[in-house]
C-alpha positions in Angstrom: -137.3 -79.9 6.4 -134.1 -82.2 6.6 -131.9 -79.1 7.6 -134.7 -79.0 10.3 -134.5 -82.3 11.4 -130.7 -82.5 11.3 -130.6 -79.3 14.0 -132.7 -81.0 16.3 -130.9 -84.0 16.2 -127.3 -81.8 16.7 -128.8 -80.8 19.7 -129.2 -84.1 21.3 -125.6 -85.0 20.3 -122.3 -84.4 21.8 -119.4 -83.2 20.0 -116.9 -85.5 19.8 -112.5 -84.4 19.4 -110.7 -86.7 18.1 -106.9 -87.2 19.8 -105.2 -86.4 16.4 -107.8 -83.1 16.5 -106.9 -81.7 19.6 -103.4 -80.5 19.6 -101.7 -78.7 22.3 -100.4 -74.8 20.9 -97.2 -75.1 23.7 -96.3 -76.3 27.0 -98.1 -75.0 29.9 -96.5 -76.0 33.1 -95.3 -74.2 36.5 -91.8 -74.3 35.5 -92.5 -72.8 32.1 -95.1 -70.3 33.6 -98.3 -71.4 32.6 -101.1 -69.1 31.6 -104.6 -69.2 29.8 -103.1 -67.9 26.1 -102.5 -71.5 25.1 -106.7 -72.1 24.4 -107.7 -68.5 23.6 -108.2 -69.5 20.5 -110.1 -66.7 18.5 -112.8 -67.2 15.3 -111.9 -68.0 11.9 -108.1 -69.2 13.3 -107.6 -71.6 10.6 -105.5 -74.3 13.5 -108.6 -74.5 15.6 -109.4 -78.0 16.2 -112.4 -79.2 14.2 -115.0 -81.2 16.7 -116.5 -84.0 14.7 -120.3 -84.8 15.6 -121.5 -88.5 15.2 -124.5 -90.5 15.9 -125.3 -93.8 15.3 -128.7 -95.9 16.7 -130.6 -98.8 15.8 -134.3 -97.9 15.6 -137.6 -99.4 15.7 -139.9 -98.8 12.7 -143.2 -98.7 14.9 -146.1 -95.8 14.7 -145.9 -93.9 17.9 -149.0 -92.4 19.8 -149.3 -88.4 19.9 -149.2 -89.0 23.8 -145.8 -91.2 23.6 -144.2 -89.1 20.9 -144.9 -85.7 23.5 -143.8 -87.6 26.2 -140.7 -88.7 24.7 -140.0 -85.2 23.7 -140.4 -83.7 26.5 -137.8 -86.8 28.5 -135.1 -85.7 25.9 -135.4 -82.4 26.4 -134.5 -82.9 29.9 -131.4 -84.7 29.4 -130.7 -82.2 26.6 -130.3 -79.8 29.5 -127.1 -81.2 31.4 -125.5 -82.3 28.4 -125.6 -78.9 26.5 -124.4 -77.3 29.6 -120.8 -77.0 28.3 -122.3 -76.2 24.2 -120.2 -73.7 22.4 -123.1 -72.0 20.6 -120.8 -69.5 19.1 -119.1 -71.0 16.7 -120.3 -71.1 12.8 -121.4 -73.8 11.8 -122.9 -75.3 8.5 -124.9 -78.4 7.1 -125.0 -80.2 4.3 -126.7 -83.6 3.6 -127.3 -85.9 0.4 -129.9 -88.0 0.2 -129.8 -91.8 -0.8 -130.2 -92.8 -3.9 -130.1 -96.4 -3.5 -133.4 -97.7 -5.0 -134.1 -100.7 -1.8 -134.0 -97.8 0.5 -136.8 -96.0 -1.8 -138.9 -99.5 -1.5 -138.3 -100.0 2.0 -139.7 -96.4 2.9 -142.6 -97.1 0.5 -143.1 -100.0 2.3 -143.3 -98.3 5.6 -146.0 -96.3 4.5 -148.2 -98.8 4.7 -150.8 -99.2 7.5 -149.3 -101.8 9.9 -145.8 -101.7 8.9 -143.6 -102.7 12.3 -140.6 -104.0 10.6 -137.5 -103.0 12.4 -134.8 -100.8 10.0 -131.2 -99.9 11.0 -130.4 -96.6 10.0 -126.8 -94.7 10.5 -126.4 -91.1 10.4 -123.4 -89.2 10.2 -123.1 -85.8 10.6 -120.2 -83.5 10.5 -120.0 -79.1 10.1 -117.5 -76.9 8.8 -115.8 -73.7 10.3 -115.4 -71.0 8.3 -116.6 -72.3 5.0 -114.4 -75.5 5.3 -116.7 -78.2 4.3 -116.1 -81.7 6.1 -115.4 -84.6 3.5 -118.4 -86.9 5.8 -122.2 -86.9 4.2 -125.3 -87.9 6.2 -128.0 -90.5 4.8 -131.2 -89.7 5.7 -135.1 -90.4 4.7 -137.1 -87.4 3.3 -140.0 -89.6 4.4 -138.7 -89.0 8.5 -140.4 -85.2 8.7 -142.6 -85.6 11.2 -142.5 -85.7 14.9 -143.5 -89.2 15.2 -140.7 -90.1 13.0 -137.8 -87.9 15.0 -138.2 -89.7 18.2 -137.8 -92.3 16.3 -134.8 -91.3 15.4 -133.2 -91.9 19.2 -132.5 -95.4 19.9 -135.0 -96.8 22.2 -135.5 -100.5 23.5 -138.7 -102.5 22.8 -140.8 -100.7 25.8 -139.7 -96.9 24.5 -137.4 -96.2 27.2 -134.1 -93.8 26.6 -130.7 -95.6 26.6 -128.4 -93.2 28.4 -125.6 -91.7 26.0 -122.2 -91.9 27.1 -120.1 -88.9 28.6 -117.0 -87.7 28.4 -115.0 -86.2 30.8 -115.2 -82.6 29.3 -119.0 -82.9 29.9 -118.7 -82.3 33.8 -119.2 -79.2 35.7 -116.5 -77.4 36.5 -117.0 -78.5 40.4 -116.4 -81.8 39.4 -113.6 -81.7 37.2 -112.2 -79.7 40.3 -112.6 -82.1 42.6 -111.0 -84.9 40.3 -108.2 -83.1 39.4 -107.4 -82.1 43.2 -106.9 -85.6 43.6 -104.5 -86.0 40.6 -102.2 -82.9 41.8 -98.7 -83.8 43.7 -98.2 -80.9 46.6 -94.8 -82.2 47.3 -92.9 -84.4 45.6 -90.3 -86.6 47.3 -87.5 -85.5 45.9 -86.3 -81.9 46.3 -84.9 -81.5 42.5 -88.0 -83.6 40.9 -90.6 -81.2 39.3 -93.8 -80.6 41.4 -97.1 -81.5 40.0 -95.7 -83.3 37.0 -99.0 -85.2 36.5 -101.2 -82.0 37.0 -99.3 -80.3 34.1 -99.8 -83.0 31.4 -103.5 -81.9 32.0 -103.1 -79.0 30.7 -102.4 -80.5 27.2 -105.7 -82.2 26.9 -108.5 -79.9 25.7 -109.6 -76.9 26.3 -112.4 -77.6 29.3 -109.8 -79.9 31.1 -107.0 -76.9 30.3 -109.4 -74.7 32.3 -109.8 -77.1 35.5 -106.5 -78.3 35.8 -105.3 -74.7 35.6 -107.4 -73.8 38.4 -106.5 -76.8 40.7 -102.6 -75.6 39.5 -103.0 -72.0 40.9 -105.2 -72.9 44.0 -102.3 -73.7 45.8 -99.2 -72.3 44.9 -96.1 -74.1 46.7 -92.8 -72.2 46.5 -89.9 -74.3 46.7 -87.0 -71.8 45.6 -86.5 -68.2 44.7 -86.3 -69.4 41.0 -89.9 -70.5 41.4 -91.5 -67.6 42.9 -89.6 -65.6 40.0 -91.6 -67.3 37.3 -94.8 -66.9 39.3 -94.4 -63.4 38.9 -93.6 -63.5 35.5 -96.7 -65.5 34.9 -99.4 -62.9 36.9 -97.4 -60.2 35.0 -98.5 -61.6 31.9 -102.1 -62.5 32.7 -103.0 -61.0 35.8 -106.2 -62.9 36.4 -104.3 -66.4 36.9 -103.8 -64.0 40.5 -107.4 -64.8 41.3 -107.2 -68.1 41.2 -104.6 -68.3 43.6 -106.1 -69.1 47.2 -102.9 -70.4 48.9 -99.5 -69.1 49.1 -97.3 -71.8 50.7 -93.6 -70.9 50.9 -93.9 -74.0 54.1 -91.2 -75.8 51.9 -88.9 -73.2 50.6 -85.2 -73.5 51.2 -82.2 -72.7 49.3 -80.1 -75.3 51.3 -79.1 -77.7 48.7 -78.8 -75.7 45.5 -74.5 -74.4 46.4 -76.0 -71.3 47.5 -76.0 -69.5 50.6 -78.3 -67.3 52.0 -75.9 -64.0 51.0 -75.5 -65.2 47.6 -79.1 -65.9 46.7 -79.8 -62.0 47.3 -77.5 -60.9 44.6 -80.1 -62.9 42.3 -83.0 -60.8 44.1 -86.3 -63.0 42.9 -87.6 -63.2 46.0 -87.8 -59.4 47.4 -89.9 -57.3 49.4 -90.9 -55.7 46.3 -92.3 -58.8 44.5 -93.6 -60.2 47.5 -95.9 -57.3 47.8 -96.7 -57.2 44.1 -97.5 -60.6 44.3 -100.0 -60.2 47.1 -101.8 -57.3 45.6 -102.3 -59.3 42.8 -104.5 -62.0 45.1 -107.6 -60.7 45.7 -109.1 -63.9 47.0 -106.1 -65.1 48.7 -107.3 -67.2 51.9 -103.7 -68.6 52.9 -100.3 -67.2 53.6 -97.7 -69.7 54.8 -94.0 -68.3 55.6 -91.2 -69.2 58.5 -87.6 -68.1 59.6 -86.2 -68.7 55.9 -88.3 -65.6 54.8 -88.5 -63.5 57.8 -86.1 -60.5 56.8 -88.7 -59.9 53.4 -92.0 -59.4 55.4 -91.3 -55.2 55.7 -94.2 -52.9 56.5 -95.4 -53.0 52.9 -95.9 -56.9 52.8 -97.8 -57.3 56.0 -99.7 -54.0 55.5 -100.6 -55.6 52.2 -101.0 -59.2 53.2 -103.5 -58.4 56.3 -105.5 -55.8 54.3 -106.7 -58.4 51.7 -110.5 -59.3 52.8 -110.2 -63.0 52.3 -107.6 -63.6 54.0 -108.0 -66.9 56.8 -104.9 -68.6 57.7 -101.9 -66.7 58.5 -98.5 -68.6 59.4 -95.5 -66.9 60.3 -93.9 -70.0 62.2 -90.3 -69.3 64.1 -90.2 -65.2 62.4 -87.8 -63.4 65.1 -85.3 -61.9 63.0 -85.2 -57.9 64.0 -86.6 -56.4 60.5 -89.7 -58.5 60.7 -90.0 -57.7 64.6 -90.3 -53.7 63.7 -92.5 -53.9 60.9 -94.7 -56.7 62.6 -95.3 -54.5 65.3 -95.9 -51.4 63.3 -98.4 -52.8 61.1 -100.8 -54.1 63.9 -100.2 -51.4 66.4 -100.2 -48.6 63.1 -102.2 -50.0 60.2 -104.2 -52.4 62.0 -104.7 -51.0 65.5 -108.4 -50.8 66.2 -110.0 -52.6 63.5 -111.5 -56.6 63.3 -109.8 -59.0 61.5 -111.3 -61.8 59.7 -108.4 -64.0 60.2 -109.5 -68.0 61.4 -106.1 -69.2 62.1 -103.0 -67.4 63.0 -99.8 -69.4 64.0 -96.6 -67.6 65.7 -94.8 -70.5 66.8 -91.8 -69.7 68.2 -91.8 -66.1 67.6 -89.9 -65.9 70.7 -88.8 -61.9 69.9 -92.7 -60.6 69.6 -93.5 -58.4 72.8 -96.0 -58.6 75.1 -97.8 -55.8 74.1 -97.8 -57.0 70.7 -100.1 -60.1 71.8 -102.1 -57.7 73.7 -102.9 -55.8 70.3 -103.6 -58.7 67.8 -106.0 -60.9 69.9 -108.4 -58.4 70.8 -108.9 -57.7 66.7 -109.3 -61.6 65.6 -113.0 -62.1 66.6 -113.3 -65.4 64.1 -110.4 -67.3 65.5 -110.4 -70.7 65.5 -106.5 -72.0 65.8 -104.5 -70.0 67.6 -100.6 -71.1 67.9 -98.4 -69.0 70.1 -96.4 -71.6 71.4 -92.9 -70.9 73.1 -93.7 -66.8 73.0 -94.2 -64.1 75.5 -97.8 -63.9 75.3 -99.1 -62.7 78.6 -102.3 -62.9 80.5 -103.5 -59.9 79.8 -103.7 -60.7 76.1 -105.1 -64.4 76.5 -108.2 -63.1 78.3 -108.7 -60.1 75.5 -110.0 -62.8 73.1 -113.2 -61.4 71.7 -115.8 -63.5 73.3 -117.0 -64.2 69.6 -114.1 -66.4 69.1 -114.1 -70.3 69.1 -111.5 -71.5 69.5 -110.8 -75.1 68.6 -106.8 -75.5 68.8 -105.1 -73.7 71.0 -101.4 -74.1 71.6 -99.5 -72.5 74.8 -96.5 -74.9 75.0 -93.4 -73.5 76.7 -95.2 -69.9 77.3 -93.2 -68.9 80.7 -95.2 -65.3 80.9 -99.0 -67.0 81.1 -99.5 -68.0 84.4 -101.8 -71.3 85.2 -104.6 -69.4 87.0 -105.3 -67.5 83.3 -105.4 -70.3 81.7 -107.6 -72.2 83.8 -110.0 -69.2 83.8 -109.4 -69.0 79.9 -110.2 -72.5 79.0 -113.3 -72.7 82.1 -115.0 -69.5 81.3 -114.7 -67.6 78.7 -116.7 -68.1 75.9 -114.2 -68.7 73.0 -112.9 -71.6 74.6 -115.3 -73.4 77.2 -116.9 -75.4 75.6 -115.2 -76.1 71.5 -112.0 -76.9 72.4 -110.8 -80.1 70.1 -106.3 -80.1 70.5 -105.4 -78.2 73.2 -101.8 -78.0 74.4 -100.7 -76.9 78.1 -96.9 -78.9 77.7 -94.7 -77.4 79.8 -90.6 -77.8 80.4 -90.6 -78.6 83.8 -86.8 -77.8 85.0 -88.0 -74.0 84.0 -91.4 -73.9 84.7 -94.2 -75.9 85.6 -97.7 -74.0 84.1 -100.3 -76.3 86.7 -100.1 -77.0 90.2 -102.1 -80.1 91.4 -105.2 -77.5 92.9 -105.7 -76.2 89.4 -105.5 -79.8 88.0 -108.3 -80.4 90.2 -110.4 -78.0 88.9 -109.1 -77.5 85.1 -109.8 -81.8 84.5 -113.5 -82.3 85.0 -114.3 -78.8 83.2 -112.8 -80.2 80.1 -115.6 -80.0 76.9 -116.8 -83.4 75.5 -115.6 -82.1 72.4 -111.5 -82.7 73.4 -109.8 -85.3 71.5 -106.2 -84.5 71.9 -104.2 -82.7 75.4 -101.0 -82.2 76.3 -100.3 -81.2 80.1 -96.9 -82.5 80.0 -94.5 -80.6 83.0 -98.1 -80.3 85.3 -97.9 -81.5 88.9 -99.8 -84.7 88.0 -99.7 -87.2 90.8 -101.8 -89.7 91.8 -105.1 -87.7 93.1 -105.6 -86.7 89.6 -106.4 -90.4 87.7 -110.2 -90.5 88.1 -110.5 -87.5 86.0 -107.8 -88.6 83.3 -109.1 -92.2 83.2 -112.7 -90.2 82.5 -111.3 -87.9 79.8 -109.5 -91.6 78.3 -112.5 -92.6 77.4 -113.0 -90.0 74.7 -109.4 -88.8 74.2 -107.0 -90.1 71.5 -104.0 -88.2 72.6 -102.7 -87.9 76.2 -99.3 -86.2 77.2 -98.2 -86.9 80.6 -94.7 -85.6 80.3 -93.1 -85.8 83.7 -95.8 -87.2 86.0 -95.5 -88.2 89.0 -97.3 -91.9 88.1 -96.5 -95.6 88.7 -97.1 -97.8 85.7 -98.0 -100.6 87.5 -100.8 -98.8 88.9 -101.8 -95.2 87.8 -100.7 -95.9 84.3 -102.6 -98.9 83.8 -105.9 -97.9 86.0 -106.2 -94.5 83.1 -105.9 -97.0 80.4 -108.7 -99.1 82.2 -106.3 -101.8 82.4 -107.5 -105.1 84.9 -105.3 -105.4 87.9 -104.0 -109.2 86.1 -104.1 -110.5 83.1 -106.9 -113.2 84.1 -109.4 -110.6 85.8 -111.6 -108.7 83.4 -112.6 -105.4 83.2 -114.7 -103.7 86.3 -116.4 -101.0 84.2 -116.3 -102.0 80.5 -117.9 -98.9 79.1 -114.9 -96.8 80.7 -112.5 -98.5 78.1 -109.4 -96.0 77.0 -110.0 -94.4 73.5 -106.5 -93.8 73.9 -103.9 -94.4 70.8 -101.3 -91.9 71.7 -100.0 -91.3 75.3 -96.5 -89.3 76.2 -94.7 -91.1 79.3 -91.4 -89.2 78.8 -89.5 -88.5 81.8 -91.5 -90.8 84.2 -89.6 -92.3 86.8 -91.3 -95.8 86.9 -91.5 -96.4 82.9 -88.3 -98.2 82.5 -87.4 -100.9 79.4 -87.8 -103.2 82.5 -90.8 -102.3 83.9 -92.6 -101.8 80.4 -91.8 -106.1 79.7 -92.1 -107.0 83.2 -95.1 -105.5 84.5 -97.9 -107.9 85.9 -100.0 -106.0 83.5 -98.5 -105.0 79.9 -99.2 -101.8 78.2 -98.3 -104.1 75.2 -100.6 -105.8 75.6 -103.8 -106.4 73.2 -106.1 -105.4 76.3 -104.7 -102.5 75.8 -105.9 -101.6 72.3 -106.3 -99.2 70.5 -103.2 -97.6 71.9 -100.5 -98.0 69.1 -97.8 -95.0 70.3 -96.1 -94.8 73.3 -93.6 -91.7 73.6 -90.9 -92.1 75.4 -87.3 -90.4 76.4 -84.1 -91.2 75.0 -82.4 -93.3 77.5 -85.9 -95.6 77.6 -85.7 -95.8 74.0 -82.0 -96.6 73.6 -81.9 -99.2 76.4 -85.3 -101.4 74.9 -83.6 -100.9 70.7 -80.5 -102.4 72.0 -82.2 -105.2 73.8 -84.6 -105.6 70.5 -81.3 -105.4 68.5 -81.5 -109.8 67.8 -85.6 -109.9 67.9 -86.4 -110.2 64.1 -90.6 -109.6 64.4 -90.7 -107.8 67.6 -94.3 -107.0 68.8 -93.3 -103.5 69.6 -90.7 -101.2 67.5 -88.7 -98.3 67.7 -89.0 -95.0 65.8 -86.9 -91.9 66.3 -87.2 -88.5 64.4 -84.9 -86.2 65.6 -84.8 -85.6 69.5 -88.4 -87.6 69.7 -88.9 -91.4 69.9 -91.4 -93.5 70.1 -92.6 -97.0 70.8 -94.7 -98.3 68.1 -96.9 -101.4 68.1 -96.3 -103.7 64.6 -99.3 -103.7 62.4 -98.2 -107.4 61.7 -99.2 -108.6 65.4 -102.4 -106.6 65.5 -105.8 -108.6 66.0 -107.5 -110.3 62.8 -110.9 -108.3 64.2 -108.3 -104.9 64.6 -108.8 -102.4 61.7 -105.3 -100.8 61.0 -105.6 -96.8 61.4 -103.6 -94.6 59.0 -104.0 -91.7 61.5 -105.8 -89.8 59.6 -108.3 -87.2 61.6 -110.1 -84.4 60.1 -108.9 -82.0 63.2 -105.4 -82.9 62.8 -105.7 -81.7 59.0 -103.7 -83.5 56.8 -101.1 -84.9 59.5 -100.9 -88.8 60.3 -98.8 -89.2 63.0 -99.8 -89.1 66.5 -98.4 -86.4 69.2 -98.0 -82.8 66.8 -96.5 -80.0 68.6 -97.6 -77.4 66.2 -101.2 -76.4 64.7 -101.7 -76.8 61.1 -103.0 -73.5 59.5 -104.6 -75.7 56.4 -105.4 -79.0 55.8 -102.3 -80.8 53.7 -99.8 -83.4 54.0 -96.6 -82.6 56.7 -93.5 -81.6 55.1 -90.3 -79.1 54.9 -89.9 -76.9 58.1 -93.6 -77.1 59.0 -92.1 -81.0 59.6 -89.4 -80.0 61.5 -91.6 -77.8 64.2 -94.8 -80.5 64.3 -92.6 -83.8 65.0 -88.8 -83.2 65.2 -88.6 -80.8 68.0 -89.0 -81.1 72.2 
């Protein structure tokens, strides 16, 4: 009976590892290719760590009801449930247990026999098992006299109206979604410094036990980020050795990788050849469940035939980034796989970018579209995408962020029809950009202004028609889409800022007359003024009515041209807490409003919005193909570049 009793107890306990117990068998980290080897620990292995089981309660001596003692039962059987989800019911174990011998102990049970006995006892129990016929040094103390049901629930420690104290958990104890999701937030995608080790707090997870081993190793090879050649060589080395670490990969992010900075050039990394079209393709065929591929002009000369061939074939695949490819080798196999392998066949891709593939031919856009009938972001800024191809979007499409900056072969008739018509894009556009260099090209004339502005979806938070014919005619309609924008480019208008300016921002014609239609107030915290005529340093301090201003909240970024920027810096030069300050990144600049001087009833925004994913500045040129924090060339293209 007390082996009995002592299994039904085990099963209500948790096993408890000691720190000194659960020792690491080596170092499982990126750099040192990690794999699942480390906890595969098999029967009878004489080094694997022995759990140690405790339980300890105070209970109350008091005769229990048959209805109470079933009820009980049945409560901790319940929460027996969740906490022997993660039970290891293979492993051998053993019991042994020694009964008292101390004589009050053999009175006080006596004692308790008696009709009416309610005196409250303290009794400790300590169990421990062996593996492998190693016997634990630990006894248990237990009553012969406790057989019964009645006295096993009485066994749990229970307050004076029978309720269930909640045992403590451990982290091991949580599913393996949770432990995910915890140590998502504990990963470092990029670290700050190029040379520092990536994910150096993820990898001293891997050391703890062998339930956190597990997560942390799949939060490790979710997301793989490629920072050098070196890196991607001990990748491979890693799915050579245990080839289902390849289905956990779901993201292949070479966004960062550079060999700038390591005394090597380009020539003399290839004599070292890690990075090949050979282990590239390996690699992919060894990611069944990849949803991610993320690449640009550092790797275009390794995406041959057999890459893409193998890349677009997997079934999984989502988000596709190939951003500034134009080299010649990737041009000819590019084309071959989607007009060859691909031709006439759907696609299940979400999100392809081709920013900037400027070499791509017109009738290679006219092939691709037509097949991606689940697109969602589409980026084929500054390439020769033509109409033809921007109306052969499969009408099953929605398309959500579109890019068409600096396309000179689309002409603005398309794209009105496009984004006022057809299905994919009439009515769930969020970020759409129509920015256009104006001493080239300009994509809108005024009449299709007219009619492209009021057709826009309620669902628009962010456009761009920099390099339009903009003039005055066409305020009404963007002071109506203010109201529910966040992002305005207006890049070249024809617009005084006394006036036009000030009227889309719902600005009062002085500072002392209020607002004619309060519930048309701007939503606006980004706008673009570059190039405008009448936005001067002068005219931006001077103005009867400021755009500084706090009536002109929530608007925190104004972007501006050089010579704007450069003239108000050097005037700010002596102003220690300026109201307004300047921030340049490359050929950009902006004028930024201090947090220091906002409102006390003003909430400072971080920037973050889900449909910019994972970027916090305002005024991206490029589309993000997943949801992660800016950085490396993906950087350079979003904020850096005109």
């Amino acid at each position: 009976m007390a082996g009995t009793f002592l299994q039904r107890i085990l099963s209500r306990t948790k096993m408890v590892t000691t720190n000194n117990d659960r020792s690491a068998n080596g170092r499982t980290s990126m750099e040192d290719s990690p794999d699942r080897s480390s906890h595969n620990l098999q029967k009878g292995d004489r080094d694997f760590p022995r759990p140690k089981i405790s339980f300890e309660g105070t209970t109350e001596s008091k005769r229990l009801s048959s209805h109470e003692s079933n009820t009980y039962t049945m409560h901790n059987n319940r929460k027996q449930s969740y906490a022997s989800v993660r039970e290891e019911s293979d492993v051998p174990q053993s019991f042994r247990t020694r009964k008292a011998s101390n004589g009050s102990d053999a009175a006080a049970d006596q004692q308790a026999q008696q009709p009416g006995y309610v005196a409250k006892s303290t009794k400790r129990l300590s169990l421990s098992y062996e593996y492998e016929g190693i016997l634990a040094n630990e006894s248990a103390v237990v009553d012969d006299s406790d057989e019964s049901p009645q006295a096993l629930s009485r066994t749990e420690s229970h307050d004076s109206e029978g309720e269930v104290k909640a045992k403590n958990t451990t982290i091991e104890d949580l599913p393996d979604e949770i432990l995910d999701l915890i140590f998502t937030l504990v990963q470092i995608d990029a670290p700050p410094d190029i040379y520092q080790m990536p994910r150096s707090h993820l990898f001293s997870c891997l050391l703890v036990s062998k339930s956190v081993h597990a997560a942390a190793l799949r939060v490790l090879y979710k997301h793989i980020s490629i920072y050098r050649s070196k890196t991607f060589h001990k990748l491979v080395t890693s799915l050579e050795r245990d080839a289902e670490l390849g289905k956990l990969i779901q993201t292949l992010d070479f966004s960062h990788y550079s060999q700038m900075g390591y005394g090597k050039s380009r020539g003399q990394t290839n004599i070292t050849p890690y990075l090949t079209k050979d282990t590239l393709t390996a690699t992919l065929s060894r990611t069944p469940l990849l949803k991610a591929f993320l690449v640009h002009e550092h790797l275009d000369d390794e995406l041959d035939l057999s890459v893409l061939s193998t890349l677009f074939s997997i079934p999984s695949l989502q988000a596709v980034d190939l951003t500034s490819c134009m080299s010649e080798p990737f041009v000819t196999s590019f084309t071959a796989a989607w007009t060859n392998t691909l031709s006439h066949r759907s696609v299940p891709i979400r999100r392809l970018c081709l920013h900037e593939c400027t070499t791509l031919k017109p009738e290679v856009f006219e092939t691709i579209l037509p097949q991606l009938t689940q697109l969602t972001h589409l980026d084929i800024a500054h390439t020769r995408v033509n109409d033809k191809a921007l109306m052969a979007l499969p009408h099953t499409a929605r398309i959500t962020h579109l890019n068409l900056e600096r396309c000179t072969q689309i002409t603005g008739d398309a794209v009105v029809r496009f984004l006022t018509q057809h299905p994919a894009a009439r009515d769930t556009m969020v970020w759409l950009n129509l920015n256009a260099d104006a001493s080239r090209y300009r994509l809108l004339s005024e009449d299709e202004l007219d009619t492209l502005l009021p057709a826009l979806p309620p669902t628009l938070k962010a456009l761009n028609i920099g390099g339009a014919r903009i003039t005055a005619r066409h305020v009404p309609a963007l002071r109506l889409l203010a109201t529910r924008l966040e992002e305005l480019g207006l890049k070249g208008a024809n617009l005084s800022l006394s006036a036009d300016i000030t009227d889309i921002l719902s600005l009062p014609r002085d500072k002392n007359s209020p607002l004619e239609n309060p519930e048309m107030k701007s939503s606006l915290r980004y706008i673009d003024l570059t190039d405008i005529k009448s936005v001067t340093q002068m005219s931006l301090s001077y103005s009867p009515v400021s755009i500084k201003d706090n009536g002109s909240l929530p608007l925190e970024v104004i972007e501006l041209g050089a010579n704007v920027l450069t003239e108000i810096a050097r005037r700010n030069k002596n102003v220690k807490d300026p109201d307004w300050t300047v921030k340049e990144l490359g050929r950009r600049g902006w004028y930024v409003r201090s947090p220091a001087h906002l409102p006390t009833n003003v909430k400072l925004d971080d920037g973050y919005r889900r449909w910019k994913m994972g970027a916090r500045w305002w005024g991206m040129r490029k589309i993000p193909m997943i949801e992660q924090e800016v950085g490396g060339m993906y950087g350079y293209f979003m904020f850096k570049r005109n």
